[in-house]
C-alpha positions as CSV (number, residue, x, y, z in Angstrom):
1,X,12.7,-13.7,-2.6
2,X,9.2,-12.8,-1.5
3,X,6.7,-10.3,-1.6
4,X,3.9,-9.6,1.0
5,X,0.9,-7.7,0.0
6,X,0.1,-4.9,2.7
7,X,-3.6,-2.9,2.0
8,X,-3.9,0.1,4.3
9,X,-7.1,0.6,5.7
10,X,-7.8,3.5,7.2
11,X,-10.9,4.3,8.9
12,X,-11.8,7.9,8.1
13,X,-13.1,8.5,4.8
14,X,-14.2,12.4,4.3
15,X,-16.6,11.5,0.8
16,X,-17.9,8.8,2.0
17,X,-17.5,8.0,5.8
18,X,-17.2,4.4,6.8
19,X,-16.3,3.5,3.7
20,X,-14.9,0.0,3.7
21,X,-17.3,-1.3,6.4
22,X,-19.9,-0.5,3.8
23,X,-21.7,-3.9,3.8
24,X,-24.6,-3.4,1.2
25,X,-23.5,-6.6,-0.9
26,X,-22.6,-8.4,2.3
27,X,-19.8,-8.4,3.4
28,X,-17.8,-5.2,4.2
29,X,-15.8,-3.3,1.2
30,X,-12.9,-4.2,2.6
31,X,-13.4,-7.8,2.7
32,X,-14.0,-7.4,-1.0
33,X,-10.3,-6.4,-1.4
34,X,-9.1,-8.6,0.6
35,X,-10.9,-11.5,-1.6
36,X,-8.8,-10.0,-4.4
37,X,-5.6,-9.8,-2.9
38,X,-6.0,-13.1,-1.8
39,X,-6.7,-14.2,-5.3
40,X,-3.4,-12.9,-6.3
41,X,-1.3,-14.7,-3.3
42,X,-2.9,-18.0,-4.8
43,X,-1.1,-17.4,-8.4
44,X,2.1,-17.7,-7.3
45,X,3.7,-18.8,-4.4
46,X,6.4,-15.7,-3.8
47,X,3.5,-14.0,-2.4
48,X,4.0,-14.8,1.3
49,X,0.1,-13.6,2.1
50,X,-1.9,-10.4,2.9
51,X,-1.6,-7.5,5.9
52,X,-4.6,-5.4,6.2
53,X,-3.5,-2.2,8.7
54,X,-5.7,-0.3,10.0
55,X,-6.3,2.2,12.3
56,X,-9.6,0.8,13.8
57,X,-10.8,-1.7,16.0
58,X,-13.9,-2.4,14.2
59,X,-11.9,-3.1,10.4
60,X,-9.4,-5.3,12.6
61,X,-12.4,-7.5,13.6
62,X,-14.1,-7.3,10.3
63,X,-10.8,-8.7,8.6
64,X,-9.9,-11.1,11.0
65,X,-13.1,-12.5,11.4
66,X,-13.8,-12.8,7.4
67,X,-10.3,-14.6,7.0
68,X,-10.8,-16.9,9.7
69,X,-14.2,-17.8,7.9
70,X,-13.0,-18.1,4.8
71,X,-9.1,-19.6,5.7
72,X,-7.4,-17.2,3.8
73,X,-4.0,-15.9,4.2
74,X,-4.6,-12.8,5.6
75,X,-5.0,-11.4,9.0
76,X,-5.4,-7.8,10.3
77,X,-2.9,-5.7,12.3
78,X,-3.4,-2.4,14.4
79,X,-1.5,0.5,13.1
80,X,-1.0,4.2,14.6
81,X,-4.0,6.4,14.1
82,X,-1.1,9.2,14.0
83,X,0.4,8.3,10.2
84,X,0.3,10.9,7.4
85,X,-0.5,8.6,4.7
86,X,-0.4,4.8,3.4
87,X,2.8,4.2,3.3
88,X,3.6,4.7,7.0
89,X,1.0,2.7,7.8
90,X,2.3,-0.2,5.2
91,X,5.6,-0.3,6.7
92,X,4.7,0.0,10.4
93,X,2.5,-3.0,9.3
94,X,5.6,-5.2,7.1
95,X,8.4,-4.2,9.1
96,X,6.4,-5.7,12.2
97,X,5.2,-8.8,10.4
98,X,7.8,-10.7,8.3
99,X,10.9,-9.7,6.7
100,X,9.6,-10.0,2.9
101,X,11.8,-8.4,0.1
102,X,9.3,-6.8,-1.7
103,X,6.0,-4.5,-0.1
104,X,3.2,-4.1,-2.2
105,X,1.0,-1.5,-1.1
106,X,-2.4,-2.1,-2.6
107,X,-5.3,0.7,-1.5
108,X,-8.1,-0.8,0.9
109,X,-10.9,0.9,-1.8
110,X,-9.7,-1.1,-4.9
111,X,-11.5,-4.1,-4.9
112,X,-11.4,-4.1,-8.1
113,X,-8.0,-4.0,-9.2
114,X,-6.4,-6.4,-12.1
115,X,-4.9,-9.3,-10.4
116,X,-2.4,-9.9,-13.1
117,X,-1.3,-6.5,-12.8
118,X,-0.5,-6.9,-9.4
119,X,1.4,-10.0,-10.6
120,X,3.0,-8.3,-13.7
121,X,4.7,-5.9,-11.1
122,X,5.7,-8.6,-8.8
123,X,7.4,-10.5,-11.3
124,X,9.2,-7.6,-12.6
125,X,10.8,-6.8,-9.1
126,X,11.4,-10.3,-8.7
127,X,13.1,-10.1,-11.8
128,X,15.2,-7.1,-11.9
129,X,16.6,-6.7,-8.8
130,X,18.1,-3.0,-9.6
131,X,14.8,-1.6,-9.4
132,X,14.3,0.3,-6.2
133,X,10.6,0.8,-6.6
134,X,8.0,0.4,-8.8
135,X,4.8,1.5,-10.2
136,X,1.5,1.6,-12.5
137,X,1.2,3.6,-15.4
138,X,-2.0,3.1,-18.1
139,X,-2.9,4.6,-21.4
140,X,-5.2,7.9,-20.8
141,X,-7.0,10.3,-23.0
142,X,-6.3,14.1,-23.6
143,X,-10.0,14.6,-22.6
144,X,-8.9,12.0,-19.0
145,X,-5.6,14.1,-18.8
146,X,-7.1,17.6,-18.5
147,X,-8.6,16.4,-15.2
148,X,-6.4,17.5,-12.0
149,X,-7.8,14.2,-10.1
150,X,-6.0,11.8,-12.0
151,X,-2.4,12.1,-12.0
152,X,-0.1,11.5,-14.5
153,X,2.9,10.7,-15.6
154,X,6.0,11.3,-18.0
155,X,9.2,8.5,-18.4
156,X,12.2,8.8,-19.5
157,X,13.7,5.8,-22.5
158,X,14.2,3.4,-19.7
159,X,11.0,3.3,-18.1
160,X,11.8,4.9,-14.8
161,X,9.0,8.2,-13.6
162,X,10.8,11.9,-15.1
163,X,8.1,13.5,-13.3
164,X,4.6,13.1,-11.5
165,X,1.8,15.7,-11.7
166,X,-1.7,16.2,-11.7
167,X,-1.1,19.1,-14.7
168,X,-1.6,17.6,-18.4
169,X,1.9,16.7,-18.8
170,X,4.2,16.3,-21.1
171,X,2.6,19.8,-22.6
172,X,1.6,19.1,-26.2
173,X,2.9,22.6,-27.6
174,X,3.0,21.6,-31.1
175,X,-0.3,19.2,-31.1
176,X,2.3,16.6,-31.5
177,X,0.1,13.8,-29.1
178,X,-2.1,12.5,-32.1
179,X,-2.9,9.0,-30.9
180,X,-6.0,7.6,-29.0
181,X,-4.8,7.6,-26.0
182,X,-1.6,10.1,-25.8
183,X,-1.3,10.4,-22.1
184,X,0.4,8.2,-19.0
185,X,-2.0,7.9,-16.4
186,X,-0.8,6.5,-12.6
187,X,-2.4,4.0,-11.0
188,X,-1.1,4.3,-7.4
189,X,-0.1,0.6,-6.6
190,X,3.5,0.3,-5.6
191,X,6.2,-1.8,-4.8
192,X,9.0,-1.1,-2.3
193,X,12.3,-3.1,-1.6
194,X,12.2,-3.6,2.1
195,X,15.3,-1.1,2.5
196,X,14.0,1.5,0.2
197,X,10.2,1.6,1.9
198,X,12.3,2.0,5.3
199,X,14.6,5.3,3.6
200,X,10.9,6.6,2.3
201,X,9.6,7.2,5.5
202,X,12.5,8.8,7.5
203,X,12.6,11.2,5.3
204,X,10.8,14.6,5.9
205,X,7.9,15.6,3.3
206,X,9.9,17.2,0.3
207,X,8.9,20.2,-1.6
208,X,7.3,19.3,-4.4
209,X,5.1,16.5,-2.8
210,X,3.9,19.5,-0.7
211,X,3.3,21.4,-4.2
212,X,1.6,18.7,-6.3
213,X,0.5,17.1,-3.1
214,X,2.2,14.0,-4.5
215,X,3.5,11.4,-1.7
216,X,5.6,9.5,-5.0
217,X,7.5,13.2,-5.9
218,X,9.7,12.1,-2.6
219,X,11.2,9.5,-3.9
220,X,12.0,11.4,-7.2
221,X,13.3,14.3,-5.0
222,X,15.4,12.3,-2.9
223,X,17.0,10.5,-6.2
224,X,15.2,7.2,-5.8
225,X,14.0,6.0,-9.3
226,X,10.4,4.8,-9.7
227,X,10.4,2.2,-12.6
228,X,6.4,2.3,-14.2
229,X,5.4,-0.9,-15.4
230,X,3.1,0.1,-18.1
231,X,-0.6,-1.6,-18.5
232,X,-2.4,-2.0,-21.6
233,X,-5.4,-1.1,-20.3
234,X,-7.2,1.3,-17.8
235,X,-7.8,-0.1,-14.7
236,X,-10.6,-0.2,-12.5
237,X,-11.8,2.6,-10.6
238,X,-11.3,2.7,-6.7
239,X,-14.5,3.7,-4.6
240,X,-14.6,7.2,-3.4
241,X,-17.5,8.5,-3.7
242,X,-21.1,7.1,-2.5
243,X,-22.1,7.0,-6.5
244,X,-19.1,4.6,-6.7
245,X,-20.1,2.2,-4.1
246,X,-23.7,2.5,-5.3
247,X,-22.2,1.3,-8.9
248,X,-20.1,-1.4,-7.0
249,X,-22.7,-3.1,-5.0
250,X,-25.2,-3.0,-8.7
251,X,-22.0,-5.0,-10.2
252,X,-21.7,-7.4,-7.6
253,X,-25.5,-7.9,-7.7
């Protein structure tokens, strides 16, 4: 079995436009996740490589030309500027490139993301082969929870999702939650069997998602379990905001 690692990369960015052609360190943002995702192909040779799609000429060249400099195993594909979210783009990109058995998708603002996470949900796909999709969940605070940005998350005994939201859930009625960190937070890196990424996107937006505005609540909807693979730790913040990428380039300085 393999697994390809797609990063969607879409041009428009309403915070902060032209986000991952942001340059200040050097090299474009996106390059920067690209270096990452890289890094994780080279830990384990199930990873059959790296698809950036995009909607843009300019990030096509970007990627293409970075990779060729650098000779890593990635290359960058055109998608439809037309796509509703990441996960049309991912497949349009991994149904067209190779027939892997599991799709990561990993966001094109993340540079920053814990390599052996990605690896830790790899492996467990790999492993159990009953698991349809999978997902990130990390240890959050009451004070984190209360905050509709971050989504998060409750699971049943097994470890597959119950529920998505960005409400505080489960709600602590009784004061109950005691410990330092009480809440599940998502982190939204997942990984699709080939055959379930393909069901995912025939199917029509489903209530809730509209709701919540929750692209995972689909899957739930349409009784395809999403098994969370929990971290110990928080991980890093994606780069939304020009504050974030002012913070990223001082790190990389």
């Amino acid at each position: 079995m393999s697994v390809l690692l797609v990063i969607p990369a879409r041009y428009e960015s309403t915070r902060l436009p032209r986000k991952l052609l942001l340059a200040e360190t050097g090299k474009p943002l996106i390059c920067h996740t690209l270096d990452a995702a890289t890094a994780v192909c080279r830990r384990s040779v199930r990873f059959s490589g790296v698809l950036v799609a995009t909607d843009h000429a300019e990030i096509l060249q970007a990627v293409n030309d970075y990779a060729a400099r650098q000779n890593l195993p990635a290359r960058a594909v055109m998608t439809s500027p037309n796509h509703q979210s990441g996960t049309d783009r991912v497949a349009e990109a991994a149904f067209a490139a190779d027939d892997a058995d599991v799709i990561i998708n990993w966001q094109g603002d993340e540079p920053e993301m814990d390599a052996a996470a990605i690896v830790e949900l790899a492996e467990k796909m790999l492993a159990e082969r009953e698991i349809p999709l999978a997902t990130l969940g990390y240890p959050l605070s009451a004070a984190a929870a209360a905050n509709p940005n971050v989504v998060k998350i409750v699971t049943g005994a097994a470890g597959s999702a119950l529920y998505f939201s960005r409400a505080a859930i489960p709600f602590d009625r009784d004061g109950k939650l005691t410990d330092g960190a009480p809440y599940l937070g998502h982190c939204g890196i997942y990984a699709y069997r080939r055959d379930v990424l393909r069901q995912l996107v025939g199917l029509p937006p489903s209530r809730l998602e509209q709701i919540e505005r929750l692209e995972q609540l689909r899957a739930l909807e349409n009784g395809i379990a999403i098994y969370v693979h929990r971290l110990d730790r928080s991980p890093a913040k994606g780069i939304d905001t020009a504050d974030d990428y002012r913070e990223f380039v001082a790190r990389c300085g």
